[in-house]
C-alpha positions as CSV (number, residue, x, y, z in Angstrom):
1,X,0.0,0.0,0.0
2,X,1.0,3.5,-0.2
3,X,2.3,3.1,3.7
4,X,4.4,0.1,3.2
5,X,7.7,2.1,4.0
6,X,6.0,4.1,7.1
7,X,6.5,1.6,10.2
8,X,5.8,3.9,13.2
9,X,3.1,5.9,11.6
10,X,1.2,7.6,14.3
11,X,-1.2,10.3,13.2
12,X,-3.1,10.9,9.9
13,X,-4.8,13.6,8.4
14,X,-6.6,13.2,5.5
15,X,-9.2,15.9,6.2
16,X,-10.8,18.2,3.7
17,X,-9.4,16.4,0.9
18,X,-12.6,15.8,-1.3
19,X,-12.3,11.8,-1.2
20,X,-14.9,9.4,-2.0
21,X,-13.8,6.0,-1.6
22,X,-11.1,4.8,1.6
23,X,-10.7,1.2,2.0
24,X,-9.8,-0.6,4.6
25,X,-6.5,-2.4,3.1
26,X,-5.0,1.1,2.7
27,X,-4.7,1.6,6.2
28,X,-3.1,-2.5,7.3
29,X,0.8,-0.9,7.2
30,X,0.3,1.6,9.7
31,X,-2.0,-0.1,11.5
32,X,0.2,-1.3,13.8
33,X,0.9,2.6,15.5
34,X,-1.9,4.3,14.0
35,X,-4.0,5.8,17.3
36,X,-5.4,9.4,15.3
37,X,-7.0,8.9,11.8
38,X,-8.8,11.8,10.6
39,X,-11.3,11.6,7.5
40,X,-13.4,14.2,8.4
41,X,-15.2,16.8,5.7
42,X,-14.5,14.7,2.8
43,X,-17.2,12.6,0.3
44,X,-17.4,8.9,0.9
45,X,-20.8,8.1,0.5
46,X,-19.8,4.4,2.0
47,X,-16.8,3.9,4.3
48,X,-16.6,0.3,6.3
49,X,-16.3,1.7,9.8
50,X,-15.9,-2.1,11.4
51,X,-13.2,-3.7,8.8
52,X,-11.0,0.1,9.2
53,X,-11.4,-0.2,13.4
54,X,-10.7,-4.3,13.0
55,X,-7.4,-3.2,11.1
56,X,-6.4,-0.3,13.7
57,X,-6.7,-1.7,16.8
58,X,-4.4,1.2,18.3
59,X,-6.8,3.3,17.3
60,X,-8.1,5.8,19.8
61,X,-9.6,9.0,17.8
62,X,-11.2,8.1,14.6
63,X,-12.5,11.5,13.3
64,X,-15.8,11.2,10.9
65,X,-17.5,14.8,10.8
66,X,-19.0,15.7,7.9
67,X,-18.4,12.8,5.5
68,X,-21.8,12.2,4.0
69,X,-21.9,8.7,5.3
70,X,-24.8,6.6,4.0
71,X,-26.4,4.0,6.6
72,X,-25.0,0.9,4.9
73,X,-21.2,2.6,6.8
74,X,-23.0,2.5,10.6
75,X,-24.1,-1.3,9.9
76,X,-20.1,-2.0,9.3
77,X,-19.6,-1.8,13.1
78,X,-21.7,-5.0,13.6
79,X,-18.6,-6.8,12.8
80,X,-17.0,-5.9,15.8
């Protein structure tokens, strides 16, 4: 993925950056150290909330606001 080379990865911002589709294999390099992912403000009409918080288990601020999120993205968490 486009994190292979970044081991220690801690934070990420990818706020106000007009995407629309974030899959959850993106995130498995740094999701070793990854405890701050911010996605907030940007298009996804579908984003799989459970598979990306399986993959992060670090994880402790996962930031949403504003993403347009259909209701398909809330019934992700059931695999959790």
């Amino acid at each position: 993925t486009a994190f292979d080379q970044i081991k220690n990865l801690k934070q990420l911002f990818i706020n106000n950056n007009q995407l629309k589709e974030l899959y959850p294999q993106t995130l498995l390099s740094p999701g070793v150290s990854l405890q701050t992912l911010d996605v907030s403000h940007n298009q996804f009409p579908y984003l799989d909330i459970g598979q990306i918080l399986l993959n992060l288990p670090l994880l402790k601020q996962f930031h949403l606001v504003s993403c347009h999120l259909n209701d398909t993205s809330i019934y992700t968490l059931l695999k959790l």
